[in-house]
N, C-alpha and C positions, 0 to 999 in steps of 0.2 A: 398463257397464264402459267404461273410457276407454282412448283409443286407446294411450295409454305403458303401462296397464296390461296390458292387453291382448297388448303387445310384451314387454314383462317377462315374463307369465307362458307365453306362447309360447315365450322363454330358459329356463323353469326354475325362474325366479325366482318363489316362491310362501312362502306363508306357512310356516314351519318350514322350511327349506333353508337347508343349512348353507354360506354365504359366507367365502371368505377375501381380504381385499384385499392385491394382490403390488403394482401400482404405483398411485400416488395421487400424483405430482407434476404434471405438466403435458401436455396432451392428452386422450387416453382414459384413463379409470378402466378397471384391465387386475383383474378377478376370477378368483378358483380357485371353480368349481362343481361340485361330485361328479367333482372331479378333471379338467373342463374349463375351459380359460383362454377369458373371453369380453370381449372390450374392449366398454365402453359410453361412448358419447357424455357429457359433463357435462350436456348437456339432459335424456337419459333416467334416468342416472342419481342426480340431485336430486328424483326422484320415490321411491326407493326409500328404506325406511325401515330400521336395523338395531337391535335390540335384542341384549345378551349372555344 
């Protein structure tokens, strides 16, 4: 397993988890995770994939 993924799924962030993006303009990428707000880096976060 790779180190961002690794970091991601230590956040939460796993397969089926339901994501909601609140800001996506400039800085951190700021997510809703089962009702927790978690800011991710644009480094970590272009590792992450969404499908609807």
């Amino acid at each position: 397993m790779l180190q961002s993924q690794k970091r991601l799924y230590e956040l939460g962030l796993h397969k089926n988890a339901c994501v909601r993006v609140i800001k996506n303009d400039f800085g951190p990428l700021i997510i809703n995770l089962s009702g927790n707000k978690l800011a991710l880096g644009r480094g970590l976060a272009c590792h992450v994939i969404v499908e609807r």
